[in-house]
C-alpha positions in Angstrom: 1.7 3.9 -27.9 4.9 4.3 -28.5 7.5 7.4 -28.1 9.1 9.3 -30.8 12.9 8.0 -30.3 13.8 11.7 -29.4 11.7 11.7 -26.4 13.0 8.2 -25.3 16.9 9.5 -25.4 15.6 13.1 -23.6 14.0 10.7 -21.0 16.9 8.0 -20.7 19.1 11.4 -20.1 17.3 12.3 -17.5 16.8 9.2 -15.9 20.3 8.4 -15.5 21.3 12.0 -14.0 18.5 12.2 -11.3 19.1 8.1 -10.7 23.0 7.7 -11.1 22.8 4.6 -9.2 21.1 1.0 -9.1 20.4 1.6 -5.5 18.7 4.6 -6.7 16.8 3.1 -9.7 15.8 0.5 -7.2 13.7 2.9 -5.3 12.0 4.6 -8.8 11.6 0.7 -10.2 9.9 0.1 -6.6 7.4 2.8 -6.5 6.4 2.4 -9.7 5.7 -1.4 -8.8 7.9 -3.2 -11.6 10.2 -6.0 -9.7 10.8 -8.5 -11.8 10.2 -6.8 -15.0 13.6 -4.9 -14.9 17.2 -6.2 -15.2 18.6 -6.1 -11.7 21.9 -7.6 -12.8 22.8 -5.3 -15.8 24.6 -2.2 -16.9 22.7 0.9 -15.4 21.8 1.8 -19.7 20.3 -0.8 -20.1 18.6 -1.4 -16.8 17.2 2.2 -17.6 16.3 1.7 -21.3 14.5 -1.6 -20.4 12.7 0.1 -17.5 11.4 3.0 -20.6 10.3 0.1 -22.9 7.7 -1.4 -20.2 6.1 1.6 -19.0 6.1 2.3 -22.7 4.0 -0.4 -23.9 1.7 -0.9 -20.7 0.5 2.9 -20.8 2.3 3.5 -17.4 4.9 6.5 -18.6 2.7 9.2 -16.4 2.9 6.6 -13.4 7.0 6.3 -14.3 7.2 10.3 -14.4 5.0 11.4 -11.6 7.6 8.5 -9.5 10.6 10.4 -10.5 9.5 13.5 -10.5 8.0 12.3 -6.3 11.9 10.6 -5.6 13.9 13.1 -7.6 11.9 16.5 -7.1 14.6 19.1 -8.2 16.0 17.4 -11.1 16.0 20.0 -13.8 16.0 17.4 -16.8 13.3 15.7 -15.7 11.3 18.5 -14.6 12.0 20.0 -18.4 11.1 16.6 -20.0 7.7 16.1 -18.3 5.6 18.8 -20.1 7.0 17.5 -23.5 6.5 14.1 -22.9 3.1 14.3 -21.4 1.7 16.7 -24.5 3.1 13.5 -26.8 0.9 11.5 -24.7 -2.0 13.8 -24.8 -1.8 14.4 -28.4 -1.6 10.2 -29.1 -4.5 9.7 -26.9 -6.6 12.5 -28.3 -9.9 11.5 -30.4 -9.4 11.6 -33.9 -10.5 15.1 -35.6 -14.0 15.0 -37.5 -13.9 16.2 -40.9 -16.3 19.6 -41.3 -18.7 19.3 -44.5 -19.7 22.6 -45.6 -23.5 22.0 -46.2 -23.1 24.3 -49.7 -20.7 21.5 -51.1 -23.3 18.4 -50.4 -26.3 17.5 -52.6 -29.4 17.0 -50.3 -32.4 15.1 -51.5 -35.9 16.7 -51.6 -37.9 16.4 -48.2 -41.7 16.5 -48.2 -43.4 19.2 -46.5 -43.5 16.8 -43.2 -39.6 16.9 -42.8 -39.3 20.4 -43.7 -41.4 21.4 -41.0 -40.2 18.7 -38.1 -36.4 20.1 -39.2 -37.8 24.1 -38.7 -38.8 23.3 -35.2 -36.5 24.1 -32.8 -34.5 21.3 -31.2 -35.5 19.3 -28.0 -32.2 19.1 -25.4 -31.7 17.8 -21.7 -31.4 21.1 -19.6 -28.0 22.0 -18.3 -26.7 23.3 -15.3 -26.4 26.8 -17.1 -30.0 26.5 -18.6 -30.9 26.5 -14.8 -29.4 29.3 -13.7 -30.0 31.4 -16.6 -32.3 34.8 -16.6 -33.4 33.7 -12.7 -32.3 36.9 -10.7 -33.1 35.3 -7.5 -30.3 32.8 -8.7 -27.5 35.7 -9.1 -25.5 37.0 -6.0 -24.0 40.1 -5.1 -21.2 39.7 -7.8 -23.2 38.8 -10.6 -21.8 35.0 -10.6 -24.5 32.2 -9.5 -24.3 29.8 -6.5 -24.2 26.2 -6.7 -26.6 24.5 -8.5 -29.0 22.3 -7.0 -30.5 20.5 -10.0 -34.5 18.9 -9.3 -34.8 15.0 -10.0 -35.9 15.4 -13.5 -32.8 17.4 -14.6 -30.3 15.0 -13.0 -31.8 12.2 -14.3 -31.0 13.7 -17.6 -27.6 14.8 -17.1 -26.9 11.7 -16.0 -28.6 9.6 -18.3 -26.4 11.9 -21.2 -23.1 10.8 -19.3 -24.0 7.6 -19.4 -24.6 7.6 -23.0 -21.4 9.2 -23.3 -19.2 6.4 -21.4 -20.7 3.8 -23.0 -20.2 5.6 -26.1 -16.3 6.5 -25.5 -14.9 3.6 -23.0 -11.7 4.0 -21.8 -8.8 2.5 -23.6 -8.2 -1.0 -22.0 -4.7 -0.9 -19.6 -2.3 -3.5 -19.5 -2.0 -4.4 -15.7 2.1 -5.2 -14.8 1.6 -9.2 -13.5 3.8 -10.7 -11.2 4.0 -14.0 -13.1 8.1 -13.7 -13.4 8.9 -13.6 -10.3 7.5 -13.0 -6.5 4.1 -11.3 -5.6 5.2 -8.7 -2.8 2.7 -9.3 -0.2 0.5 -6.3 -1.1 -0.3 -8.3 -4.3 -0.9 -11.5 -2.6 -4.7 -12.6 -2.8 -6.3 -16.1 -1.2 -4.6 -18.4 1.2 -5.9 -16.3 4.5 -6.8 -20.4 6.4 -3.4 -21.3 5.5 -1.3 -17.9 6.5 -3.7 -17.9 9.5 -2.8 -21.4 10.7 1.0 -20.5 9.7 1.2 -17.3 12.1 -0.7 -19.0 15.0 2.2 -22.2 14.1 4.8 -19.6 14.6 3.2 -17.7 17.5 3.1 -21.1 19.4 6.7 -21.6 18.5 5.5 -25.2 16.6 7.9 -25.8 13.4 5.9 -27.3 9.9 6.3 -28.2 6.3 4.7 -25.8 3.9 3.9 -28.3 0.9 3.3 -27.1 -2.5 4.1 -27.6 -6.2 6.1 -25.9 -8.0 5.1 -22.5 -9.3 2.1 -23.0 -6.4 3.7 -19.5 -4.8 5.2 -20.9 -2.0 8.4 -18.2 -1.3 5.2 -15.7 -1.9 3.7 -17.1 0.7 6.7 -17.0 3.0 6.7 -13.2 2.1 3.2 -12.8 2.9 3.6 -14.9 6.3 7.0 -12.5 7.2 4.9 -9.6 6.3 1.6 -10.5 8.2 4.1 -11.7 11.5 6.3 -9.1 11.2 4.3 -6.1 10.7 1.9 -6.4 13.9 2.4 -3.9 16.0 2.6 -6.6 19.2 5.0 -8.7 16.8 8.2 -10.3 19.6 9.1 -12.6 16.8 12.1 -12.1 15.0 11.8 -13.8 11.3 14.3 -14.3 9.1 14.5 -15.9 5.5 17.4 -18.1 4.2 16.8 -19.3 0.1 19.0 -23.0 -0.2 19.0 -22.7 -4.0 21.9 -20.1 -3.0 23.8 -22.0 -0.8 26.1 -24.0 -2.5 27.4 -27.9 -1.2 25.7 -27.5 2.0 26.7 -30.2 4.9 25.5 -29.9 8.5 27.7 -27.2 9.4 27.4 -25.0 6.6 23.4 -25.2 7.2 24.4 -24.0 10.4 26.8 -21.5 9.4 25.0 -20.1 7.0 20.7 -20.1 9.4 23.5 -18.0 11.9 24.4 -15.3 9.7 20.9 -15.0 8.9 19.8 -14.4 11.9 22.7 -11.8 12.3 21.3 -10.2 9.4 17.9 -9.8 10.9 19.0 -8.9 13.7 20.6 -5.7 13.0 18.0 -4.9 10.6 14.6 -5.6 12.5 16.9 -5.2 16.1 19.1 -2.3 15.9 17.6 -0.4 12.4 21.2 -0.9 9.9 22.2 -3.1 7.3 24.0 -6.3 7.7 27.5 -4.4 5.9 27.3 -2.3 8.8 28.6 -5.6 10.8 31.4 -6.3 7.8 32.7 -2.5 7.5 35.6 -1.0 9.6 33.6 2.6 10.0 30.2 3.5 8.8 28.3 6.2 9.8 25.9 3.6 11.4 28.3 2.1 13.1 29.1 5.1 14.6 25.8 6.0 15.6 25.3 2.2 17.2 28.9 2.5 19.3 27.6 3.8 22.5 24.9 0.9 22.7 26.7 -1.9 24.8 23.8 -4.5 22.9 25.1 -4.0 19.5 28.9 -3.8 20.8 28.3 -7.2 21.8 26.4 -7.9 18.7 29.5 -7.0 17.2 32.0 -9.2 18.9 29.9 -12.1 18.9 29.2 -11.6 14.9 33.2 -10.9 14.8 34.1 -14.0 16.8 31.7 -16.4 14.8 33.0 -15.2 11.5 36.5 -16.3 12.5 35.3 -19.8 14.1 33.5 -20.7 10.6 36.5 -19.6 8.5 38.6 -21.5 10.8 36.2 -24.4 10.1 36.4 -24.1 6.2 40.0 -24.5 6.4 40.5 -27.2 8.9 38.7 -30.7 9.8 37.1 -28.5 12.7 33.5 -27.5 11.7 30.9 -25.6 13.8 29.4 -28.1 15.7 25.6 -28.3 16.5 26.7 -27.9 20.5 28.7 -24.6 19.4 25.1 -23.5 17.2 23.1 -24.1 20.3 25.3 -21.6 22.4 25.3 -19.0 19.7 22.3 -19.3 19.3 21.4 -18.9 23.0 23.5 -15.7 23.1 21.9 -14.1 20.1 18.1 -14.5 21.9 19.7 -13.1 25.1 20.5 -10.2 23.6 17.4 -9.6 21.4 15.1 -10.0 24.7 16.7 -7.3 26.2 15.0 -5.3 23.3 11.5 -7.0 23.4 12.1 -10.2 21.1 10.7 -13.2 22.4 11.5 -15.6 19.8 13.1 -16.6 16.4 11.8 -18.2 12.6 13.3 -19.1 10.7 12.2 -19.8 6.6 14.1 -22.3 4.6 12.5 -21.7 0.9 13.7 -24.0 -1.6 13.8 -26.5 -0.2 13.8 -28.8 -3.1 17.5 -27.6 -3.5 18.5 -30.6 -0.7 20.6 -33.1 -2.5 18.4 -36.2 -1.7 20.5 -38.4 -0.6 22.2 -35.5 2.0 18.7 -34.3 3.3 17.3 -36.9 5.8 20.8 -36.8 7.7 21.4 -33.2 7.5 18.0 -32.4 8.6 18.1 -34.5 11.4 21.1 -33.1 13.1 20.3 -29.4 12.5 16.3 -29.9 13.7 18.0 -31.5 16.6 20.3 -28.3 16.8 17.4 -25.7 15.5 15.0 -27.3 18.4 17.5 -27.5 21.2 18.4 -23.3 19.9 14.6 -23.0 20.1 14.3 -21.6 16.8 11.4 -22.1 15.3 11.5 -23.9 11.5 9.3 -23.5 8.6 10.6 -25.7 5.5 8.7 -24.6 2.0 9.2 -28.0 -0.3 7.6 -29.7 -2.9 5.2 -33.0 -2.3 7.6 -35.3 -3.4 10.4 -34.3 -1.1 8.1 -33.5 2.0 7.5 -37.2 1.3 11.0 -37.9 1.9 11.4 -35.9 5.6 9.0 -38.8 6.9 11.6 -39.4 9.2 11.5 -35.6 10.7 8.1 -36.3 11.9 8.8 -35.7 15.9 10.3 -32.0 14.4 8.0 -31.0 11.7 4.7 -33.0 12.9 2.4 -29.9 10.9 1.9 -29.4 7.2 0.5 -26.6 6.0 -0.8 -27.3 2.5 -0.8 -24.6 -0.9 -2.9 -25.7 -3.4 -5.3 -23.2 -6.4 -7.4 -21.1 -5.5 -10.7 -22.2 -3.9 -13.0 -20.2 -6.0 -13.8 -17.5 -9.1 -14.0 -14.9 -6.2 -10.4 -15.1 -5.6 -9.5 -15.0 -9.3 -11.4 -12.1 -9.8 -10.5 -10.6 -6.8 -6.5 -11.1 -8.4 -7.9 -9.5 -11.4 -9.1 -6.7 -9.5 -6.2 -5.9 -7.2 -4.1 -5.8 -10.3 -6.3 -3.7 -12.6 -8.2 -1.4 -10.0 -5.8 -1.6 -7.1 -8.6 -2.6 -5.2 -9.4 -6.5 -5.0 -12.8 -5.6 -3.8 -14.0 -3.9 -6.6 -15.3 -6.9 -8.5 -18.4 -4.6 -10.3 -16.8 -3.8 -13.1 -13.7 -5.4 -14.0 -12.5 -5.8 -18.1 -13.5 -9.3 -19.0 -16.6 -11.1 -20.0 -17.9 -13.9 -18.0 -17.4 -16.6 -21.1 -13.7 -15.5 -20.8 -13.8 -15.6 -16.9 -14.9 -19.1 -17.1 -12.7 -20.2 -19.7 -9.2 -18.8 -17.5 -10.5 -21.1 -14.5 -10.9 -24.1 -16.2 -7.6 -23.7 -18.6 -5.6 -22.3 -14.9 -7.2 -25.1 -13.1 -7.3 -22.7 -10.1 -3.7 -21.6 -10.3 -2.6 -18.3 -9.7 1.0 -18.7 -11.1 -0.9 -20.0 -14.5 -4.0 -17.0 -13.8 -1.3 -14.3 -13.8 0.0 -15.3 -17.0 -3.2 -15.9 -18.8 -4.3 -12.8 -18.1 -1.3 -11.1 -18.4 -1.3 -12.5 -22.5 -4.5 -11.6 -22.8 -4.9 -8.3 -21.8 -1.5 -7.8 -24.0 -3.7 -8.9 -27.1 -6.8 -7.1 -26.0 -4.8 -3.9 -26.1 -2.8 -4.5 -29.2 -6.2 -5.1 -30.8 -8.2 -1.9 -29.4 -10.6 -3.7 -27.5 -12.3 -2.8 -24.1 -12.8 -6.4 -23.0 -11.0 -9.2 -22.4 -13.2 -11.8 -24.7 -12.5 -15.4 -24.8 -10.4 -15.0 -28.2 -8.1 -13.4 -26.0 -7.8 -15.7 -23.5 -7.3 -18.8 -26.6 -4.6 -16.3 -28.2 -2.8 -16.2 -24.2 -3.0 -19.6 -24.4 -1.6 -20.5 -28.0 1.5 -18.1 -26.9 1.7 -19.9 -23.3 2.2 -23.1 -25.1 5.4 -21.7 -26.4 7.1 -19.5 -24.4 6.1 -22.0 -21.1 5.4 -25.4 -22.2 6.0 -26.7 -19.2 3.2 -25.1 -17.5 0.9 -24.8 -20.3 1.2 -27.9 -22.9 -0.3 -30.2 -21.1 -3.8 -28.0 -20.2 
């Protein structure tokens, strides 16, 4: 559906005072599960009029108010809003209102005797609850009222059977599930690969680096979110894993690899370490640094952060670049320090990996895994085939590959499907989609979950558009025909 333009503005209104921020629009665009699908580097309007228009047109406006209301509890706008908003809803969604005939204005035809009499006999119905209950005094209590029913076998096979007839009668309206085929799956989302994120944790654990080898769109940085996740959130976790993407780090030579995996690890540690951001390391006064000043750890977390900022600006200006030696003590320092609070190790993630000029990588790679190995950080490089290919000569550092590939089965498709429709990947029993149509996304996919999510994504766009309850295989063609266009690159050659 869509809301009148008067409720949008009253909504926007009240959006913008009980979220004045992006940090705070953040949090309501989080809990409502739609990264990706809004603007994060736009006006605040406009990130909140964009935010309106999805939950608009995939039936998720309750879900987007219920998420205010949860973040944003005494917000009078908002509280005033909801009642209005929800009765536009109710009123769209409602059944359509049966014209009455009065039986004086119709012209019946002449029944024979037989009809007359089958339509004077009372009419045959499935007993109620209330039919049960009724003109039984043993049934009543003290205060008139009657106590829980407790229907025999024959009467709640009927009241069943009549629901049933009633479900399949009035299905619910089909709902367009938000896919993560923009952007990142957050590991919640993440379905399959449990061989290949088991063999990655127990790589990690042993402190063994390794290639993680994929093509593109084949979800390898969602992987490396589901690997942090699944290392990082067990409760015996002493591995301290950090991320650092090389498509944002700009003419990158050995140092500035270096440079740049040490203020990573500066940013993990004060987050995973000692609970602040890593501003709270660039700011003169914060109230976190406040709290953190009688902790001699982070005052020395502090002056070694403050002394290795200066020593790479230093080297920015001059000939005199941090030096894989200098690395390998700073390093050492840092996982002195985190030991003392129960770290045993360090990761380290470089996604993106296909962001290595090729003719810098092989030499660059070999002095900082000589540097990374010696610091006894462990390395995970995510990369395409073709460059993997190319770190050959990396062998004695990165002797492991850990492979990404489709999906290995329908189960795991579905079980995508399910997770994103039902919340529950489990619930397989009744999901929206035929089997034809089922069948038809695995062979056009080829497996793929990047390709899946936006089949189905298309699909159920078309499905609802057209007022059906099942995803059919003209859906899945239509998905396709609109693939081809707005990603050819994916999609043309299927």
């Amino acid at each position: 559906m869509s809301l009148p333009v008067d409720l949008v503005q009253r909504l926007e209104a009240a959006l913008l005072g009980a979220f004045p921020d992006d940090d705070a629009l953040d949090r309501l665009i989080r809990r409502v599960e739609l990264q990706g699908w809004v603007l994060s580097r736009a006006a605040l309007v406009t990130r909140v009029d964009k935010l309106i228009q999805v939950v608009d047109a995939h039936g998720r406006v309750r879900d987007l108010l219920d998420a205010a209301l949860e973040l944003a509890p005494g917000n009078v706008a908002l509280s005033q809003a909801q009642p209005v908003i929800l009765e536009q809803l109710d009123q769209a969604q409602a059944p359509p209102t049966r014209a009455v005939v009065h039986p004086a204005a119709t012209s019946m035809p002449a029944r024979s005797s037989a009809e007359a009499q089958a339509l004077s006999e009372p009419v045959r119905r499935t007993p109620t609850a209330q039919d049960a209950n009724s003109d039984r005094p043993d049934r009543r209590t003290a205060s008139g009222s009657s106590p829980p029913l407790r229907l025999d076998a024959e009467t709640y096979i009927g009241v069943q059977a009549i629901r049933e007839i009633e479900a399949a009668a009035n299905p619910p309206r089909l709902r367009v599930p938000l896919f993560h085929y923009g952007g990142v799956v957050p590991p919640s989302y993440f379905i399959g690969r449990a061989e290949e994120l088991e063999l990655a944790e127990q790589l990690v654990r042993s402190r063994q680096s390794f290639l993680l080898v994929g093509e593109r769109r084949s979800g390898k940085t969602s992987f490396c979110e589901a690997l942090i996740h699944g290392l990082m959130g067990r409760p015996e976790n002493d591995v301290l894993v950090g991320k650092l993407n090389l498509e944002s780090c700009q003419n990158l030579t050995v140092a500035s690899f270096l440079g740049h995996t040490l203020l990573n690890l500066f940013g993990e540690i004060a987050r995973q370490v000692f609970g602040c951001h890593y501003s709270t390391l660039l700011l003169a006064k914060s109230a976190a640094k406040e709290r953190l000043s009688q902790d001699p750890a982070f005052v020395s977390l502090l002056d070694l952060h403050r002394f290795i900022i200066e020593r790479i600006r230093a080297g920015q200006d001059t000939s005199d670049s941090l030096l894989p030696n200098e690395f390998i003590a700073f390093c050492a320092e840092l996982l002195d320090l985190i030991a003392t609070r129960g770290w045993r190790s360090c990761a380290m993630i470089y996604d993106e990996a296909n962001h290595l000029a090729k003719d810098l990588s092989i030499d660059l790679l070999m002095n900082n895994m000589e540097a990374l190995s010696s610091a006894m950080i462990v390395t995970v490089y995510a990369a395409s085939p073709v460059m993997a290919a190319s770190f050959g000569a990396l062998s004695a550092y990165l002797p492991r590959r850990v492979p990404i590939g489709p999906f290995k089965s329908h189960i795991e498709m579905r079980q995508l499907l399910a997770r994103y429709y039902h919340n529950d990947p489990n619930r397989l029993s009744d999901l929206p989609i035929t089997n034809d149509a089922q069948e038809l996304t695995w062979k056009i996919s080829k497996g793929t979950p990047f390709r899946i999510q936006c089949i189905f994504a298309f699909a159920f766009g078309h499905a609802r558009q057209q007022e059906a309850h099942l995803i059919t295989t003209e859906h899945i063609s239509q998905a396709l025909a609109d693939l081809r266009q707005e990603l050819p690159q994916y999609f043309n050659s299927l």
